[in-house]
Predicted model as a PDB file, atoms N, CA, C, CB and O in Angstrom, pLDDT in the B-factor column:
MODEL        1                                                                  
ATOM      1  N   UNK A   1       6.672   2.458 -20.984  1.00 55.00           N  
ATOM      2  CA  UNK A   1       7.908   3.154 -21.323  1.00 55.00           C  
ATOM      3  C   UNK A   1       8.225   4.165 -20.226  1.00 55.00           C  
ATOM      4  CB  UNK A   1       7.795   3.855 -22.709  1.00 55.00           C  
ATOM      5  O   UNK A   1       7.502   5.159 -20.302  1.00 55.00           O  
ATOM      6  N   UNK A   2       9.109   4.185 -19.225  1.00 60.00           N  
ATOM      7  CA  UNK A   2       9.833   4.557 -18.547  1.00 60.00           C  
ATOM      8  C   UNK A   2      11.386   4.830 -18.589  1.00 60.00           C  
ATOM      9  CB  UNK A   2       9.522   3.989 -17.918  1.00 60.00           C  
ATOM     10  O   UNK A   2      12.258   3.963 -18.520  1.00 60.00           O  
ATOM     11  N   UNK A   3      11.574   6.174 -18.714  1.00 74.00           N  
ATOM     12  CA  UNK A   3      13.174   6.652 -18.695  1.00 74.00           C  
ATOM     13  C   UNK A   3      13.241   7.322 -17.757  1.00 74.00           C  
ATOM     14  CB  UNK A   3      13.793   7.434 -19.797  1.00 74.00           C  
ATOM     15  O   UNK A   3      12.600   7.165 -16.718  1.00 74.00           O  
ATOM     16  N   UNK A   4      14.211   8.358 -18.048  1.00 88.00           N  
ATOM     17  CA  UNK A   4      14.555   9.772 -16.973  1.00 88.00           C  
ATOM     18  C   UNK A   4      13.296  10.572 -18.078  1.00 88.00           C  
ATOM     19  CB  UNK A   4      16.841  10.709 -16.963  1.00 88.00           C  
ATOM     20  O   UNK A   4      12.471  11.288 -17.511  1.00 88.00           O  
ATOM     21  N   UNK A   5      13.256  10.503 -18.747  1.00 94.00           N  
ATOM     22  CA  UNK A   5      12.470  12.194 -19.602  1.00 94.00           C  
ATOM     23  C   UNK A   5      11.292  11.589 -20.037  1.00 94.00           C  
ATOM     24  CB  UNK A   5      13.390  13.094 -21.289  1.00 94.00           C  
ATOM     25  O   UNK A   5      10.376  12.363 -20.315  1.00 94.00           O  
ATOM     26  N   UNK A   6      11.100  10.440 -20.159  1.00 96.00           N  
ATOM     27  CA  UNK A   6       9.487   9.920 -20.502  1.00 96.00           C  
ATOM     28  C   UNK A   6       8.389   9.062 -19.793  1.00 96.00           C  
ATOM     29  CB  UNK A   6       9.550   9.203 -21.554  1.00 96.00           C  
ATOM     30  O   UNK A   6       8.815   7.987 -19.373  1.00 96.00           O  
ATOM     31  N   UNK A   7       7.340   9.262 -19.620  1.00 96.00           N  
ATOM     32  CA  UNK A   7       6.675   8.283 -18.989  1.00 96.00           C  
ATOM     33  C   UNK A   7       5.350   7.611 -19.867  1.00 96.00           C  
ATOM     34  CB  UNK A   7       6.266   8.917 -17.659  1.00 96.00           C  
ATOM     35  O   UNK A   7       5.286   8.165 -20.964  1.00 96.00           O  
ATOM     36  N   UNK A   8       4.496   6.782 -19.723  1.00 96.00           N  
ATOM     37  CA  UNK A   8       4.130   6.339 -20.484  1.00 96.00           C  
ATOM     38  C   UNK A   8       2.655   6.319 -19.335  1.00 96.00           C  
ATOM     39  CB  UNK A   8       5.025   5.199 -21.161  1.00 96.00           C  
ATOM     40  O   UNK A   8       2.383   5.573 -18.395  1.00 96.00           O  
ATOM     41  N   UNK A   9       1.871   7.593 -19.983  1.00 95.00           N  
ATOM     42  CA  UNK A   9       0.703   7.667 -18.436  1.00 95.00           C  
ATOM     43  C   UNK A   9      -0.527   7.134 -18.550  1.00 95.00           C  
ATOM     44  CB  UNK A   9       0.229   9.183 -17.911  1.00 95.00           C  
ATOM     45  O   UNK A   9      -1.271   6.954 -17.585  1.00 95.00           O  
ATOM     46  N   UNK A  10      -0.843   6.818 -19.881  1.00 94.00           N  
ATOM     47  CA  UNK A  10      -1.832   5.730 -20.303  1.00 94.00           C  
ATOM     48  C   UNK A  10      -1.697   5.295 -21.449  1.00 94.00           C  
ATOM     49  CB  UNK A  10      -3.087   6.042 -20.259  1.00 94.00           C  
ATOM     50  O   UNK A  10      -0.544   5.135 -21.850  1.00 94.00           O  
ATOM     51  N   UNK A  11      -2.956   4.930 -22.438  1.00 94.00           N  
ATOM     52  CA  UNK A  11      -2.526   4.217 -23.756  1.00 94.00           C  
ATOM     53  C   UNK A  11      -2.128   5.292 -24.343  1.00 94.00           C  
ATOM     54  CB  UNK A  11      -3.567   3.389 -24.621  1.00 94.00           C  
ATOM     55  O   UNK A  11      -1.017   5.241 -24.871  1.00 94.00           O  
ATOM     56  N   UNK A  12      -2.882   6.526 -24.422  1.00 95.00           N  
ATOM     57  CA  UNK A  12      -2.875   7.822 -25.705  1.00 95.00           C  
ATOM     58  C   UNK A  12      -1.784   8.755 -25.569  1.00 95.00           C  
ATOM     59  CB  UNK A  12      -4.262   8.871 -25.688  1.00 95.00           C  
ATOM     60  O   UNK A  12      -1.600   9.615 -26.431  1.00 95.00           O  
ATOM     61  N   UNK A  13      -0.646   8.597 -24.001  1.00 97.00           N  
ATOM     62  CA  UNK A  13       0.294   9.413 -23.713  1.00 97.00           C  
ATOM     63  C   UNK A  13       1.129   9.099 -23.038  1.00 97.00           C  
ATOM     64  CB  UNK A  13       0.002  10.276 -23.344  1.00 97.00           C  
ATOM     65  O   UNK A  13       1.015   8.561 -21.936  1.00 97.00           O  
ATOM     66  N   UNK A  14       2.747   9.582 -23.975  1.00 96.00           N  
ATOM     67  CA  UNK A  14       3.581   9.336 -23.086  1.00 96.00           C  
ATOM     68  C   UNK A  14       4.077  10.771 -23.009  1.00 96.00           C  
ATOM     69  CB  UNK A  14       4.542   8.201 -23.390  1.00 96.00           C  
ATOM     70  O   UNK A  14       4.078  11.520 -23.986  1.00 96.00           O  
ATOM     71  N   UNK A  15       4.431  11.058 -21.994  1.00 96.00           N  
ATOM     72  CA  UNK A  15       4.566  12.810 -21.845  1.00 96.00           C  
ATOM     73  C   UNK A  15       6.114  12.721 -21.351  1.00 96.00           C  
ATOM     74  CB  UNK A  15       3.294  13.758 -20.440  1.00 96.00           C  
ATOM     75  O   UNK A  15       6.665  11.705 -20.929  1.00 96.00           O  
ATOM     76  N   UNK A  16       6.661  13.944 -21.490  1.00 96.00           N  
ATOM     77  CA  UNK A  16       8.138  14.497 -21.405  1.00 96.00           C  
ATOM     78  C   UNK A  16       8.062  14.974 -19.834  1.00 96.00           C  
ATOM     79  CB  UNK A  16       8.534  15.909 -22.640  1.00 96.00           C  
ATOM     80  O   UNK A  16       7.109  15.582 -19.349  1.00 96.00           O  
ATOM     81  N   UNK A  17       9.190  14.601 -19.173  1.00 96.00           N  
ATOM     82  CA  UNK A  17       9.192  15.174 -17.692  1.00 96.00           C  
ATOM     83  C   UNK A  17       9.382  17.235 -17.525  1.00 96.00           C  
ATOM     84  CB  UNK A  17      10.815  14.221 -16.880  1.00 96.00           C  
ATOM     85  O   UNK A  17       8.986  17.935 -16.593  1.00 96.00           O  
ATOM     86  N   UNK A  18       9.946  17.571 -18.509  1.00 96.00           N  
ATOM     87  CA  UNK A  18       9.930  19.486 -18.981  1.00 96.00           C  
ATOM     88  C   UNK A  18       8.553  19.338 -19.571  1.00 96.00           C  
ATOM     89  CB  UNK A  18      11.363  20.281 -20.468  1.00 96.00           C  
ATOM     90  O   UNK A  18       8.375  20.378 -20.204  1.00 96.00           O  
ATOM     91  N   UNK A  19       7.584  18.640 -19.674  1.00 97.00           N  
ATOM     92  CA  UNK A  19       6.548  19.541 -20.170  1.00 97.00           C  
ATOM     93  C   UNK A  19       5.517  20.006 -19.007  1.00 97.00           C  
ATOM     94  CB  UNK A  19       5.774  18.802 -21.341  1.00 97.00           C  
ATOM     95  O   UNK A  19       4.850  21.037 -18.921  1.00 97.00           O  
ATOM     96  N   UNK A  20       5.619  18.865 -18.128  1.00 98.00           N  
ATOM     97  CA  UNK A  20       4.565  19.453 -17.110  1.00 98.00           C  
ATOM     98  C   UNK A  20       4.426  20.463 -16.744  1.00 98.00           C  
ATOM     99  CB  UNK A  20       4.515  19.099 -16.157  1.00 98.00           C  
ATOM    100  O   UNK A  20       5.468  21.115 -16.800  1.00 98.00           O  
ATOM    101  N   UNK A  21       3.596  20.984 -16.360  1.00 98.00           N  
ATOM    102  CA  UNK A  21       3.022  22.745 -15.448  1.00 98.00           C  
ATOM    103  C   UNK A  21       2.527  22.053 -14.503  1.00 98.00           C  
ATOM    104  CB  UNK A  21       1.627  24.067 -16.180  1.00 98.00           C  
ATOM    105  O   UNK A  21       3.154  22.381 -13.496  1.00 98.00           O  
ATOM    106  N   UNK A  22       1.920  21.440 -14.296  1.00 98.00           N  
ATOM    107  CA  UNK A  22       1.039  21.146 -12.524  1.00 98.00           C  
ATOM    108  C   UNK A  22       0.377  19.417 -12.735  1.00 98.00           C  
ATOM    109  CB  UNK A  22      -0.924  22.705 -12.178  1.00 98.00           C  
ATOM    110  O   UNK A  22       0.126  18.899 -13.823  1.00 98.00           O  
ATOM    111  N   UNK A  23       0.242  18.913 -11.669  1.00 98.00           N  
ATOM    112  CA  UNK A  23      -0.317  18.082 -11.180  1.00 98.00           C  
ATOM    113  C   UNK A  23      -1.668  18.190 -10.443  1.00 98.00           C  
ATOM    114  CB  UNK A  23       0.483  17.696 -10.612  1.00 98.00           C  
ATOM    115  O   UNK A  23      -1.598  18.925  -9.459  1.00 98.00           O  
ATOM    116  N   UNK A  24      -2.768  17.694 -10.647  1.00 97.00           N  
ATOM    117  CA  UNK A  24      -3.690  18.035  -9.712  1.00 97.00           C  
ATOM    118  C   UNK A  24      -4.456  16.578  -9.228  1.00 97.00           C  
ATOM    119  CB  UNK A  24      -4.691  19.173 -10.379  1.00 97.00           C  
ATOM    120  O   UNK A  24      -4.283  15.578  -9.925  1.00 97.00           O  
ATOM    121  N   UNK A  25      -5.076  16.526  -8.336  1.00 96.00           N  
ATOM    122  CA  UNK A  25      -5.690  15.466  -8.106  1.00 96.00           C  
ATOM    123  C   UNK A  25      -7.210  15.055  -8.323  1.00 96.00           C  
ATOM    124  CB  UNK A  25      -5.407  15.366  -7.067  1.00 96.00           C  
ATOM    125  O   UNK A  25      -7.969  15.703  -7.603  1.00 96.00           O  
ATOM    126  N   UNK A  26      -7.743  14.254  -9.038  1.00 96.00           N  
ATOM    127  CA  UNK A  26      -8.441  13.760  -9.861  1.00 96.00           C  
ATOM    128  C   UNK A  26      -9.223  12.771  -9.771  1.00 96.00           C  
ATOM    129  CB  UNK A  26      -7.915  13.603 -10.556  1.00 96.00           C  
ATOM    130  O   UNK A  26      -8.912  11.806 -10.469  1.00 96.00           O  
ATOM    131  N   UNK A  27     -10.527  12.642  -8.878  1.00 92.00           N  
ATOM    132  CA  UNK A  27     -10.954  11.789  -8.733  1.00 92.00           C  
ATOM    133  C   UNK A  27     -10.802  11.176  -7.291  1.00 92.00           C  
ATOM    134  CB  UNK A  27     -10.615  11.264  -9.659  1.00 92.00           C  
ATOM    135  O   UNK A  27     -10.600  11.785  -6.240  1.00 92.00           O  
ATOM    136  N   UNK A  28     -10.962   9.683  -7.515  1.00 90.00           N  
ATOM    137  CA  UNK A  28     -10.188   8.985  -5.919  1.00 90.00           C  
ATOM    138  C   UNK A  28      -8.912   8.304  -6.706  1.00 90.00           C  
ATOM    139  CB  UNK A  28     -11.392   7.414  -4.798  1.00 90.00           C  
ATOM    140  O   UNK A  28      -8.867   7.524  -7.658  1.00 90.00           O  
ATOM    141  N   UNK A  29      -7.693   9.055  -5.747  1.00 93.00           N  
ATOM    142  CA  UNK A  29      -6.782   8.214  -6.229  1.00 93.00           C  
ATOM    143  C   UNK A  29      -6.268   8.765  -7.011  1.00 93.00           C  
ATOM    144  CB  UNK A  29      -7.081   7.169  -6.626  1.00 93.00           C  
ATOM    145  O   UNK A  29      -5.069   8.501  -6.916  1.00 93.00           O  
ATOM    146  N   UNK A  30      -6.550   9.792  -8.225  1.00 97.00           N  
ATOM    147  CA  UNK A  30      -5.853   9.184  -9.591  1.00 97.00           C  
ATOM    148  C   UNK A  30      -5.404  10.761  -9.571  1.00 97.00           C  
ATOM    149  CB  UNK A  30      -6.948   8.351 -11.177  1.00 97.00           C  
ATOM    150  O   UNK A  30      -5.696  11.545  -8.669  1.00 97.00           O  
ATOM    151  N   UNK A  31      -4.563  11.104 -10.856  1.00 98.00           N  
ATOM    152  CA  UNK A  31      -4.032  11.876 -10.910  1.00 98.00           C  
ATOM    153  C   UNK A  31      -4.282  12.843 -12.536  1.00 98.00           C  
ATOM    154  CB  UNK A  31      -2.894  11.281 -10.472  1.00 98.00           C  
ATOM    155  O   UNK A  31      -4.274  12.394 -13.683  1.00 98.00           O  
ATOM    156  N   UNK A  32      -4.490  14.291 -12.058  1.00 98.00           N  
ATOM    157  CA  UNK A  32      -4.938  14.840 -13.681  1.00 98.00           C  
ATOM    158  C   UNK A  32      -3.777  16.045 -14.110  1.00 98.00           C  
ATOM    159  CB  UNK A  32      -6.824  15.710 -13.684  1.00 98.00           C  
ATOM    160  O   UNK A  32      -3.853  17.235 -13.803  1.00 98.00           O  
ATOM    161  N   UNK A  33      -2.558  15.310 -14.999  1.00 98.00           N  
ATOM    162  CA  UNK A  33      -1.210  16.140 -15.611  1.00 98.00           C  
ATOM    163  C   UNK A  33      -1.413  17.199 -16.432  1.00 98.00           C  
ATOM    164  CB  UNK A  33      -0.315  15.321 -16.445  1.00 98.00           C  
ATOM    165  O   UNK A  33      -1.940  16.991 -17.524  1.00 98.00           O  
ATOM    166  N   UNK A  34      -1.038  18.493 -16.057  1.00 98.00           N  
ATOM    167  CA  UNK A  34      -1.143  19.366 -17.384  1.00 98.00           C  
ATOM    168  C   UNK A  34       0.536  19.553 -17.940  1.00 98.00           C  
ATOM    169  CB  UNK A  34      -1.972  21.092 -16.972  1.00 98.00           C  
ATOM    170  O   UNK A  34       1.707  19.626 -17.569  1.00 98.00           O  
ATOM    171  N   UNK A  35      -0.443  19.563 -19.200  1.00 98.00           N  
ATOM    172  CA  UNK A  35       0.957  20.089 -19.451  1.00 98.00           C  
ATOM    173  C   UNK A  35       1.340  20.892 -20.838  1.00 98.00           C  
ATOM    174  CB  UNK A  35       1.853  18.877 -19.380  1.00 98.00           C  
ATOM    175  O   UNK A  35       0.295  21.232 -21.392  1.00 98.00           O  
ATOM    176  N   UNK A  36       2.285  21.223 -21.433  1.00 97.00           N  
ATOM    177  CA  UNK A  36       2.572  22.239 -22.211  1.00 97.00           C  
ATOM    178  C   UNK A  36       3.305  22.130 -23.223  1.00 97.00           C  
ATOM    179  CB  UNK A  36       2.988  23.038 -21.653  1.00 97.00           C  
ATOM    180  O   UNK A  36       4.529  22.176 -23.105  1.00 97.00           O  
ATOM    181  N   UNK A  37       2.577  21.929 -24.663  1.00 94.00           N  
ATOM    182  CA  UNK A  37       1.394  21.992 -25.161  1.00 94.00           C  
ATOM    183  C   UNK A  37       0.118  21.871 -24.709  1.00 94.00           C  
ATOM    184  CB  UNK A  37       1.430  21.411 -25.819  1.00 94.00           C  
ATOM    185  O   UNK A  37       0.269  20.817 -24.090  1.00 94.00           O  
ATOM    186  N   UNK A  38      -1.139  22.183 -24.534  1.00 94.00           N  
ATOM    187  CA  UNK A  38      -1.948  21.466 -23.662  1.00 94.00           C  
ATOM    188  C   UNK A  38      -2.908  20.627 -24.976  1.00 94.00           C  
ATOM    189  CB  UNK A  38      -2.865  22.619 -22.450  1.00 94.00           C  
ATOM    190  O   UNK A  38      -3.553  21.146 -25.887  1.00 94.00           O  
ATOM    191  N   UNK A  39      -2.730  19.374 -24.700  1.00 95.00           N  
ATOM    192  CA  UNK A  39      -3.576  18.205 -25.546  1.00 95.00           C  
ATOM    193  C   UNK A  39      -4.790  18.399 -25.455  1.00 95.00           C  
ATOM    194  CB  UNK A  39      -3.433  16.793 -25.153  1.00 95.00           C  
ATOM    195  O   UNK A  39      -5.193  18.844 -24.381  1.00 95.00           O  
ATOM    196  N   UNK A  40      -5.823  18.119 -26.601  1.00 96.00           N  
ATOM    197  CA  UNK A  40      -7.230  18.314 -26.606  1.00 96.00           C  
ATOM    198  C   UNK A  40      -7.825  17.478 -25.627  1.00 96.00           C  
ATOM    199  CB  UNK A  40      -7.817  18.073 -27.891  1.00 96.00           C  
ATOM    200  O   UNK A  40      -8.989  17.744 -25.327  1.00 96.00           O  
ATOM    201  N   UNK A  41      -7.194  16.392 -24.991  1.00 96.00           N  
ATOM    202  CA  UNK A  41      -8.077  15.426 -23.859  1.00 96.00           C  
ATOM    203  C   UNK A  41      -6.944  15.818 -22.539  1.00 96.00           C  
ATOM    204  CB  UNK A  41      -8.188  13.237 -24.366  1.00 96.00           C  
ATOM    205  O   UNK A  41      -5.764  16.158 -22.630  1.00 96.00           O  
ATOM    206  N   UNK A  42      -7.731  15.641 -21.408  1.00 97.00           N  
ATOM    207  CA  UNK A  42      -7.421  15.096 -20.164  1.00 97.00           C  
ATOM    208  C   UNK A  42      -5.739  14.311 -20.225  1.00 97.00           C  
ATOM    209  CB  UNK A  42      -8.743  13.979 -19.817  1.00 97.00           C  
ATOM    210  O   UNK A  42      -5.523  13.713 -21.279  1.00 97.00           O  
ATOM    211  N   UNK A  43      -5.055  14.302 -19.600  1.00 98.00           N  
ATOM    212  CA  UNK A  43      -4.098  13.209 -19.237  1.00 98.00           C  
ATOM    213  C   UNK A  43      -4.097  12.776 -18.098  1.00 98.00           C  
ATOM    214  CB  UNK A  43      -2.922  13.458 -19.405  1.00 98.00           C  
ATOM    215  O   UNK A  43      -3.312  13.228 -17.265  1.00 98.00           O  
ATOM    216  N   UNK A  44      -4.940  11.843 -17.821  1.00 97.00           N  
ATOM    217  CA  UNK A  44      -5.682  11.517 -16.113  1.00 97.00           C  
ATOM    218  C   UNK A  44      -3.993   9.602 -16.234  1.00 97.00           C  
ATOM    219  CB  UNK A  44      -8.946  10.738 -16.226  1.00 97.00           C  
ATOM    220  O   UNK A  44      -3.709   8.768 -17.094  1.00 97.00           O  
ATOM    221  N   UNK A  45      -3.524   9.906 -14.898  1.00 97.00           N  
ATOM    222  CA  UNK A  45      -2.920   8.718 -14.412  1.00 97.00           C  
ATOM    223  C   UNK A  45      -3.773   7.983 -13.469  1.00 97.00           C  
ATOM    224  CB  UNK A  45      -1.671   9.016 -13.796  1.00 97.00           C  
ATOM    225  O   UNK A  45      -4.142   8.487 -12.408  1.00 97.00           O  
ATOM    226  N   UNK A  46      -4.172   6.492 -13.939  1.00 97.00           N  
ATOM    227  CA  UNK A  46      -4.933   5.598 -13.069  1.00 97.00           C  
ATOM    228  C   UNK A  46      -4.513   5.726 -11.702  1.00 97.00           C  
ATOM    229  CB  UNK A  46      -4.815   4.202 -13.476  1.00 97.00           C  
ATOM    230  O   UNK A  46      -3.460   6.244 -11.331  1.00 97.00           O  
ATOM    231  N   UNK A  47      -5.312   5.274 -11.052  1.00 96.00           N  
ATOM    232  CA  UNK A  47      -4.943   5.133  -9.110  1.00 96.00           C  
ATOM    233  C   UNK A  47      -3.899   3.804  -9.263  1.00 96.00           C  
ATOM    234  CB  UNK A  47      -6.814   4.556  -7.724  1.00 96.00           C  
ATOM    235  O   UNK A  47      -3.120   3.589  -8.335  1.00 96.00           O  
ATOM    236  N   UNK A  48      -3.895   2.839 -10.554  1.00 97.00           N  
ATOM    237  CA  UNK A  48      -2.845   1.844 -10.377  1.00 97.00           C  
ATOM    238  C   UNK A  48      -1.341   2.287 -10.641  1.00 97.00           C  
ATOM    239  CB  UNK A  48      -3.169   0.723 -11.277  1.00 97.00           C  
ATOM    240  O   UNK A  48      -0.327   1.895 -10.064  1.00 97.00           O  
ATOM    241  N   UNK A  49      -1.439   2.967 -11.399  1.00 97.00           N  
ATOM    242  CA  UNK A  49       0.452   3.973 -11.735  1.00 97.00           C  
ATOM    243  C   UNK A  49       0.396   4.863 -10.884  1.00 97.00           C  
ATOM    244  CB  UNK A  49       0.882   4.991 -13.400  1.00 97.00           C  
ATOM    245  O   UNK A  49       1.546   4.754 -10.458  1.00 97.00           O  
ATOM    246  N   UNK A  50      -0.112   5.788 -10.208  1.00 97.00           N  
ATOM    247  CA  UNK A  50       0.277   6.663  -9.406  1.00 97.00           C  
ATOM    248  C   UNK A  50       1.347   6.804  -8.500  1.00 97.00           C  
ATOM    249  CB  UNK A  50      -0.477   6.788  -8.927  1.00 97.00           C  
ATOM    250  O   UNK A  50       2.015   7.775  -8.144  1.00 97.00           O  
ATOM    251  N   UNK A  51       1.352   5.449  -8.172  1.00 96.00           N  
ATOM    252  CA  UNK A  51       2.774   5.087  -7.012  1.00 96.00           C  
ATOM    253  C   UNK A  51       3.721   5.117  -8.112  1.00 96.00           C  
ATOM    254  CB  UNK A  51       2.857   3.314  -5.984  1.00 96.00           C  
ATOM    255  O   UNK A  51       4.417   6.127  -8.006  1.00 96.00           O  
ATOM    256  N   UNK A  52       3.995   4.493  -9.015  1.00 95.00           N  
ATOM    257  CA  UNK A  52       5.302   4.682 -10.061  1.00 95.00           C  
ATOM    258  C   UNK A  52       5.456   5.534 -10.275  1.00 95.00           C  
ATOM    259  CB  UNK A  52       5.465   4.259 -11.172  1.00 95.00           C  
ATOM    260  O   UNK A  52       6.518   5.974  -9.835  1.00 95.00           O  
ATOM    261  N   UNK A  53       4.482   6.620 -11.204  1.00 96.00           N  
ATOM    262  CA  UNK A  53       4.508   7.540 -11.618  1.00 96.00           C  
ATOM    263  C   UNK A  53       5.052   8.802 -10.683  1.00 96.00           C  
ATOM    264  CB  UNK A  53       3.422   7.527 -12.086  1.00 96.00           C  
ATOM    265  O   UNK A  53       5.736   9.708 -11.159  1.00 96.00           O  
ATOM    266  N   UNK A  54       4.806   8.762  -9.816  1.00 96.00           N  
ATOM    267  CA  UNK A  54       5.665   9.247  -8.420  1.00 96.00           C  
ATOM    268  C   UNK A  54       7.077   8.941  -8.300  1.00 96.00           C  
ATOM    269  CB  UNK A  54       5.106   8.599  -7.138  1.00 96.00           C  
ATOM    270  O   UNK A  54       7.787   9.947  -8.287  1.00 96.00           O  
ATOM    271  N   UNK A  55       7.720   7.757  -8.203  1.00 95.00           N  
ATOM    272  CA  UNK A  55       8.944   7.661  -8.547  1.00 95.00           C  
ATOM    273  C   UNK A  55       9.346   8.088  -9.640  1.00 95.00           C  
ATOM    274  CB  UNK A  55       9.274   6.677  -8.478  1.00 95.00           C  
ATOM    275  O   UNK A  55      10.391   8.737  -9.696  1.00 95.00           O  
ATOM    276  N   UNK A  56       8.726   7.861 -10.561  1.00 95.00           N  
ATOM    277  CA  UNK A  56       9.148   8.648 -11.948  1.00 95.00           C  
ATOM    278  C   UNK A  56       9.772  10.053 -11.696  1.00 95.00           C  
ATOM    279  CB  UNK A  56       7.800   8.902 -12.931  1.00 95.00           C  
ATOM    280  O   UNK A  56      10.777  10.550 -12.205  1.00 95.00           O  
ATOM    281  N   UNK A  57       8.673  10.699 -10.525  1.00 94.00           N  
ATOM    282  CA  UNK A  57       9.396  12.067 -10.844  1.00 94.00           C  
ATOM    283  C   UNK A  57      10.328  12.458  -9.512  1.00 94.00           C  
ATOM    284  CB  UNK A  57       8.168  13.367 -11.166  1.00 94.00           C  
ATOM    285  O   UNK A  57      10.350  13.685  -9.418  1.00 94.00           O  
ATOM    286  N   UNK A  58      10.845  12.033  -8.808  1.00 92.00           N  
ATOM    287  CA  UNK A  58      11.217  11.484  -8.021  1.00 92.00           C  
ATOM    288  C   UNK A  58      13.118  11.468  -8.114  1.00 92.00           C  
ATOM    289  CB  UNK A  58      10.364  10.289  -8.130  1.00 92.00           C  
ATOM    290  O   UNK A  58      14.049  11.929  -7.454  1.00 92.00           O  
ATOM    291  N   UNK A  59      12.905  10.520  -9.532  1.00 83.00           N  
ATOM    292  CA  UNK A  59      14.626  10.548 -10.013  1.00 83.00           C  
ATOM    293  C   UNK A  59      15.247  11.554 -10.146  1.00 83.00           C  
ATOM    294  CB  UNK A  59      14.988  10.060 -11.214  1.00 83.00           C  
ATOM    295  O   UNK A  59      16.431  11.509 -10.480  1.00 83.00           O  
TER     296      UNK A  59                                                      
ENDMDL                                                                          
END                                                                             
């Protein structure tokens, strides 16, 4: 699930493009979203979406 305001960053989350606070990098490759609310787990983006997920924010 991909719009302008949603993304869909693994199975357990699809997060709002206003909720983020920061991006950090995570691993090799992959990417670890915070954001606000902050969820009891991680929201880590695989090294395989990262390139989308980039366009995602991008638009």
């Amino acid at each position: 699930m991909e719009t302008e305001h949603f993304y869909r960053a693994n199975r357990q989350f699809i997060i709002n493009i206003k909720a983020i606070k920061s991006i950090l990098i995570y691993r090799k490759n992959q990417l670890k979203i915070v954001i606000e609310p902050e969820p009891e787990e991680d929201i880590i983006i695989s090294k395989n979406k990262v390139s989308g997920f980039k366009k995602w924010l991008e638009q």
